[in-house]
TIPA-852628 format. One record per residue (C-alpha): residue in three letters; x, y, z; residue number from 1. Coordinates in nm, 4 decimals. Last residue first. Layout:
BEGIN
{'ALA', {X, Y, Z}, NUM}
...
This chain:
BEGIN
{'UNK', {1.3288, 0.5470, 1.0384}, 205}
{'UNK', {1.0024, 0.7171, 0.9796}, 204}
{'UNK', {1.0823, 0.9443, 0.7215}, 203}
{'UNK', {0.9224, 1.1320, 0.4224}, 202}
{'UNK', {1.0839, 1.3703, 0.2015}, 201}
{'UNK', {0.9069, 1.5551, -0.0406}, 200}
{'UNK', {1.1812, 1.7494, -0.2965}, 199}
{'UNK', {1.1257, 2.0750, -0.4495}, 198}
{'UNK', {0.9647, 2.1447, -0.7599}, 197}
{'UNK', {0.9925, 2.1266, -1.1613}, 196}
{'UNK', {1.3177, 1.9717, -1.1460}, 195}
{'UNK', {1.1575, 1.6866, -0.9303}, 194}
{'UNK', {1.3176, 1.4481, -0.6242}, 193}
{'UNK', {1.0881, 1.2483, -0.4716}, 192}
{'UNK', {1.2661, 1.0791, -0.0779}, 191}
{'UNK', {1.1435, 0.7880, 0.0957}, 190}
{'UNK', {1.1604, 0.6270, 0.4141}, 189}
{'UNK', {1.0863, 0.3459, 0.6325}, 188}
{'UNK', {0.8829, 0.1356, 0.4191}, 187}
{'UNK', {0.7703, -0.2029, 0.6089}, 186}
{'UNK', {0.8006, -0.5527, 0.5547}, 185}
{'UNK', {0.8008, -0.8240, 0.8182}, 184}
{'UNK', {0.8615, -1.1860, 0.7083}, 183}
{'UNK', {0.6596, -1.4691, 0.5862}, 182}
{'UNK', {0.7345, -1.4044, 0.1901}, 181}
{'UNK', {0.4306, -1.4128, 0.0274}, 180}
{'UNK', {0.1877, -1.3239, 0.3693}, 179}
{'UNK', {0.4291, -1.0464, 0.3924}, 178}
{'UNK', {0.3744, -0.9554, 0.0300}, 177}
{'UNK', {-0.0201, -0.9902, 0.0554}, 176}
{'UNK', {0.0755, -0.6725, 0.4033}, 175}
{'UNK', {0.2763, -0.4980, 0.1322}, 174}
{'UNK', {0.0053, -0.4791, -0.1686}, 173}
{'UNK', {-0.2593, -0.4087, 0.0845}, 172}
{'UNK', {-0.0684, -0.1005, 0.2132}, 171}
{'UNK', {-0.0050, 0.0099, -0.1362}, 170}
{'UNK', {-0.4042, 0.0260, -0.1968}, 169}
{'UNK', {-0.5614, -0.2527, -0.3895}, 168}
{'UNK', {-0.8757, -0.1870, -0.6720}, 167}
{'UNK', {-0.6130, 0.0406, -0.8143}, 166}
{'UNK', {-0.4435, -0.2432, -0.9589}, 165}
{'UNK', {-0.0564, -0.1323, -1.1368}, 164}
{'UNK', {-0.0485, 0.2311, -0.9286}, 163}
{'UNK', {-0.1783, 0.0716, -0.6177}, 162}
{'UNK', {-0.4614, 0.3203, -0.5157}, 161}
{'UNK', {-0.3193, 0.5683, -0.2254}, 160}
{'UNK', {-0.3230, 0.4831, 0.1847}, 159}
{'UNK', {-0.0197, 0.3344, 0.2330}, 158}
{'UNK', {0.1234, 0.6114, 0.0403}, 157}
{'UNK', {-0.0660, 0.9186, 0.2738}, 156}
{'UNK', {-0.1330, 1.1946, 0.0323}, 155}
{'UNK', {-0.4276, 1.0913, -0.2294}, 154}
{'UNK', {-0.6245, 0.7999, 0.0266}, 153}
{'UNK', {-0.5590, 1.0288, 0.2997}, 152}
{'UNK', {-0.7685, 1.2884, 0.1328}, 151}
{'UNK', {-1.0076, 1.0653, 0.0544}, 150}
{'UNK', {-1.0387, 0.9409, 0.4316}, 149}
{'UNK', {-1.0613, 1.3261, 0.5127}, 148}
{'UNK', {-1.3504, 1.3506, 0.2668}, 147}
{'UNK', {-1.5480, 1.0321, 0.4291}, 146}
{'UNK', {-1.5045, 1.2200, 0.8173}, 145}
{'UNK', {-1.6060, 1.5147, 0.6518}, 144}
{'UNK', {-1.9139, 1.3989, 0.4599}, 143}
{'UNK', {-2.0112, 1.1775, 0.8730}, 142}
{'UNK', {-1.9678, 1.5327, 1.0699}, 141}
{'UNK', {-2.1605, 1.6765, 0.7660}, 140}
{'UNK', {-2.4674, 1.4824, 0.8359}, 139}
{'UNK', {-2.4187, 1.4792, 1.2352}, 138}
{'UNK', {-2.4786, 1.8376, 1.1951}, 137}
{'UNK', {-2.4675, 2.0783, 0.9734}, 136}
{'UNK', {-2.5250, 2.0946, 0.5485}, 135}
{'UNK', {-2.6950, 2.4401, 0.4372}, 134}
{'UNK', {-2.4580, 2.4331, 0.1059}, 133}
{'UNK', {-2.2157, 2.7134, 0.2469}, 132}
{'UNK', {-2.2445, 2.5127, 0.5893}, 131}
{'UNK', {-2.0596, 2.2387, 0.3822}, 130}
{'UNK', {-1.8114, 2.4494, 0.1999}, 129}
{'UNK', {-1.6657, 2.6047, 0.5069}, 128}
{'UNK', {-1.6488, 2.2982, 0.7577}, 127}
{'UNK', {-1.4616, 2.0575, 0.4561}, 126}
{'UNK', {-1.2209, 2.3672, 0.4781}, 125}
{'UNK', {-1.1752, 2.3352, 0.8344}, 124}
{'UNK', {-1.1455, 1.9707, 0.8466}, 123}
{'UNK', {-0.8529, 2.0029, 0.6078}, 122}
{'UNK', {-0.7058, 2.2858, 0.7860}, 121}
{'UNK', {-0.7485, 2.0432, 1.1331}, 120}
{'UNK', {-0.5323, 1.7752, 0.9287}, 119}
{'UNK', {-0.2526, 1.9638, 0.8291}, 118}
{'UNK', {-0.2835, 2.1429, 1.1519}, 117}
{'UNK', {-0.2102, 1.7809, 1.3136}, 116}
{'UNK', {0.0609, 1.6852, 1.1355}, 115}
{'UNK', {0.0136, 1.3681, 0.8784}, 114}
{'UNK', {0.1755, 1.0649, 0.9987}, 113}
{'UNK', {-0.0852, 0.9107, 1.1591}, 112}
{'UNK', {-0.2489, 0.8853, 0.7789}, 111}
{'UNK', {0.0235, 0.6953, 0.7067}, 110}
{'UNK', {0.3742, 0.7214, 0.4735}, 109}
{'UNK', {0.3100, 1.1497, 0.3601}, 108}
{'UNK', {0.3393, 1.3311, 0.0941}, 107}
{'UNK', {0.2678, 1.1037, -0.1865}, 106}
{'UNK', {0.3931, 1.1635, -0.5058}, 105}
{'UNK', {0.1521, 0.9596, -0.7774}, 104}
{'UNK', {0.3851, 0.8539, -1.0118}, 103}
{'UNK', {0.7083, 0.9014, -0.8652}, 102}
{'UNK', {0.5889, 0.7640, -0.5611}, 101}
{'UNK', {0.4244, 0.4560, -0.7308}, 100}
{'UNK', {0.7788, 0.4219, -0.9287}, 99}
{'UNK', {0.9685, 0.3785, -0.6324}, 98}
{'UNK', {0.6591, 0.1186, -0.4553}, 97}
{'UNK', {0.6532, -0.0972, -0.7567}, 96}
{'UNK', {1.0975, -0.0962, -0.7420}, 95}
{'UNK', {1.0385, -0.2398, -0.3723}, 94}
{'UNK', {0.7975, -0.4722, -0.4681}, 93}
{'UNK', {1.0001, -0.6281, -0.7564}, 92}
{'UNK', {1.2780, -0.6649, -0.5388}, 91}
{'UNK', {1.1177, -0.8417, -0.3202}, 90}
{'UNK', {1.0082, -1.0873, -0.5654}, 89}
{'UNK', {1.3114, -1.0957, -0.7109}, 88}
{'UNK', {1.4788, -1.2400, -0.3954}, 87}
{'UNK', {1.7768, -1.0369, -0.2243}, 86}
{'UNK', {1.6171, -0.8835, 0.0516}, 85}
{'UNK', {1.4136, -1.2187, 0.1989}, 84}
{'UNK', {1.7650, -1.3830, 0.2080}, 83}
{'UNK', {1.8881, -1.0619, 0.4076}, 82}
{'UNK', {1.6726, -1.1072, 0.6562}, 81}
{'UNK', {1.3477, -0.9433, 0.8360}, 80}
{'UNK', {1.2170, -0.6958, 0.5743}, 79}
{'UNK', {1.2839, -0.3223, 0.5363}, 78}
{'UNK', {1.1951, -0.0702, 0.1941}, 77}
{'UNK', {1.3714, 0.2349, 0.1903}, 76}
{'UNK', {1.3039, 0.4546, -0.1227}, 75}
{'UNK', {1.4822, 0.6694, -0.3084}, 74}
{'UNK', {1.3043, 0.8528, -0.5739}, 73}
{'UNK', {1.3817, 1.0777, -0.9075}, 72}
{'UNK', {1.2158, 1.2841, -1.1915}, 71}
{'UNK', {1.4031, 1.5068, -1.4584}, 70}
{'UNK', {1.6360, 1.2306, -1.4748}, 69}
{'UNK', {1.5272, 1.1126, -1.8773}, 68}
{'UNK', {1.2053, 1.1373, -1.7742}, 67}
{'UNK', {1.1738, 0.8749, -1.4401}, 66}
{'UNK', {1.4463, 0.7652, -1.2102}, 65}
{'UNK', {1.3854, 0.4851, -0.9647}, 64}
{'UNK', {1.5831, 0.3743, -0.6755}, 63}
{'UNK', {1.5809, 0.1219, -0.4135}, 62}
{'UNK', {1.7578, 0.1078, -0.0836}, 61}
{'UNK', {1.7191, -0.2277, 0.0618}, 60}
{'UNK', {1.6229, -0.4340, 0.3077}, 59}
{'UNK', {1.7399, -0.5722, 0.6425}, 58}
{'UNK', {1.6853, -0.4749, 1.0093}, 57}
{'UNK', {1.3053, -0.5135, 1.0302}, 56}
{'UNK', {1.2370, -0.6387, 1.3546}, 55}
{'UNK', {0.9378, -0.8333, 1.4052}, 54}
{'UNK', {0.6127, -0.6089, 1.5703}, 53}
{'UNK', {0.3931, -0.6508, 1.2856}, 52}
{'UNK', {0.4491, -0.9928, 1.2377}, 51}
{'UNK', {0.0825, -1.1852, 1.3767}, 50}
{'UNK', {-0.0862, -0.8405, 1.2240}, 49}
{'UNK', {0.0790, -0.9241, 0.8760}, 48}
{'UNK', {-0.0871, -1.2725, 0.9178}, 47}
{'UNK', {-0.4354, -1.1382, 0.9802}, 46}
{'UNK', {-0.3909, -0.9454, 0.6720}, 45}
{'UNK', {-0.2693, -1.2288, 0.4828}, 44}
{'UNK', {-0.5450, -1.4361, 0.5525}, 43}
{'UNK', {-0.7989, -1.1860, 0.4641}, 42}
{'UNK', {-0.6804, -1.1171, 0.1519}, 41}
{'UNK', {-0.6258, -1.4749, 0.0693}, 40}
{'UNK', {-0.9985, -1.5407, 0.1106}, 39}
{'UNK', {-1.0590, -1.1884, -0.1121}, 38}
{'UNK', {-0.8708, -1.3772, -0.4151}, 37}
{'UNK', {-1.0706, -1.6907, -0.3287}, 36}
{'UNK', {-1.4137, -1.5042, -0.3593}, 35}
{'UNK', {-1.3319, -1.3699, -0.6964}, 34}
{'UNK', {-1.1667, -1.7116, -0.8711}, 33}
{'UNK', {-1.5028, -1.8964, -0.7366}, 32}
{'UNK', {-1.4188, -2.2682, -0.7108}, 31}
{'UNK', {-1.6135, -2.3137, -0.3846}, 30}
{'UNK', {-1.4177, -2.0551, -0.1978}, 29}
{'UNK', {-1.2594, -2.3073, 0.0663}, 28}
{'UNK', {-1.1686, -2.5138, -0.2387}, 27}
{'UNK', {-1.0033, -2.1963, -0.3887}, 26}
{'UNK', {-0.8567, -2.0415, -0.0899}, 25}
{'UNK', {-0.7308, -2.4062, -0.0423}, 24}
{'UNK', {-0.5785, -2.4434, -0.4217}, 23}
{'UNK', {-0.4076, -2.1107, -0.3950}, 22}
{'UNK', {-0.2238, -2.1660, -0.0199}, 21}
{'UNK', {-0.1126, -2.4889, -0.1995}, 20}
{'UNK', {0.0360, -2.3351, -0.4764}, 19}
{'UNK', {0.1969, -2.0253, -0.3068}, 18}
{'UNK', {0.0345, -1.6992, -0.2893}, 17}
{'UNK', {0.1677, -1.4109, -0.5201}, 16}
{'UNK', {-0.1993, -1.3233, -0.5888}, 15}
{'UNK', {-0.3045, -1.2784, -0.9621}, 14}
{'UNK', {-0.0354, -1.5368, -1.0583}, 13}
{'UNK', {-0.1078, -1.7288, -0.7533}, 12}
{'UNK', {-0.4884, -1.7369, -0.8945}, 11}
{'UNK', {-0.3776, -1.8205, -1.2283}, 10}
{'UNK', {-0.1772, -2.1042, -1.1504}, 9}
{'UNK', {-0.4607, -2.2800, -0.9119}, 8}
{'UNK', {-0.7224, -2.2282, -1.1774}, 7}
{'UNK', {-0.5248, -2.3445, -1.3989}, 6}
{'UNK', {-0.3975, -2.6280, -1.1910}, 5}
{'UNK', {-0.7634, -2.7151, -1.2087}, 4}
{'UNK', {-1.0269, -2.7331, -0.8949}, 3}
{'UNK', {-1.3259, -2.9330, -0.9901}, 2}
{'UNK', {-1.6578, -2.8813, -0.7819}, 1}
């Protein structure tokens, strides 16, 4: 097995990991490019759990304005220090996650925060059409439970596609980015403005 700084370089291009975080994922994948990308995944998930309860007291306040101003967003995006705050890489990720509200306007930050008669409507719905096709039972108890986690996956913005790789959700993009920069990250608010409509504003600050 031969590792190149190729292969290293394009994996931490694909990634955001740093060179020797790359070459190990690699090794530890036997030189396939797939396998290491989902190696890092892992790691980085189980290293966003280890900082999940840091304080997030820094940040920024990012905007994005879309259509010659028809469309706008603020969103609040937290990390640990100031330092962390002003590198481009952060500020990359906070722009990525303005224009993924404007583009895909979520409604909600988590599925825990959608209100419970939001949810219970859903299920209710889900109810209707499946006993209009004959379907009861543990059957549709297991269709709902997959259409709810489809409906989070459209309204809840940890939950959507990642606008730029939709085979990543946001909340995967920001849990690699904590692995990236070792600190907490978290989105406490956000706010879509549109002419055509009136503003969703989500908060958890």
């Amino acid at each position: 097995m031969s590792i190149t700084s190729q292969d290293v370089q394009k994996l931490r291009a694909a990634t955001g990991a740093g060179m020797m975080a790359a070459k190990r994922a690699l090794e530890e994948a036997g030189g396939d490019f797939d396998k290491a990308v989902e190696v890092l995944r892992k790691k980085s998930t189980k290293l966003a759990a280890n900082k999940v309860d840091r304080v997030t007291s820094q940040g920024l306040v990012e905007t994005y304005i879309h259509g010659g101003g028809t469309l706008g967003v603020l969103i609040e995006v937290a990390c640990e220090t100031d330092f962390v705050a002003r590198t481009d890489k952060f500020r990359t990720l906070a722009h990525d996650l303005a224009m993924q509200v404007a583009a895909l306007n979520p409604q909600y930050l988590t599925p825990e925060d959608v209100p419970a008669e939001v949810v219970e409507r859903e299920k209710r719905i889900y109810t209707e059409q499946l006993k209009a096709q004959g379907k009861q039972g543990p059957m549709a108890e297991k269709i709902i439970a997959g259409k709810l986690d489809k409906f989070y996956q459209e309204v809840c913005l940890l939950k959507q596609p990642f606008f730029k790789d939709d085979k990543r959700n946001v909340g995967e993009v920001i849990t690699e980015a904590i692995a990236t920069t070792g600190e907490n990250i978290k989105v406490k608010r956000f706010a879509r403005f549109a002419l055509s409509g009136g503003p969703t504003v989500c908060s958890r600050a």
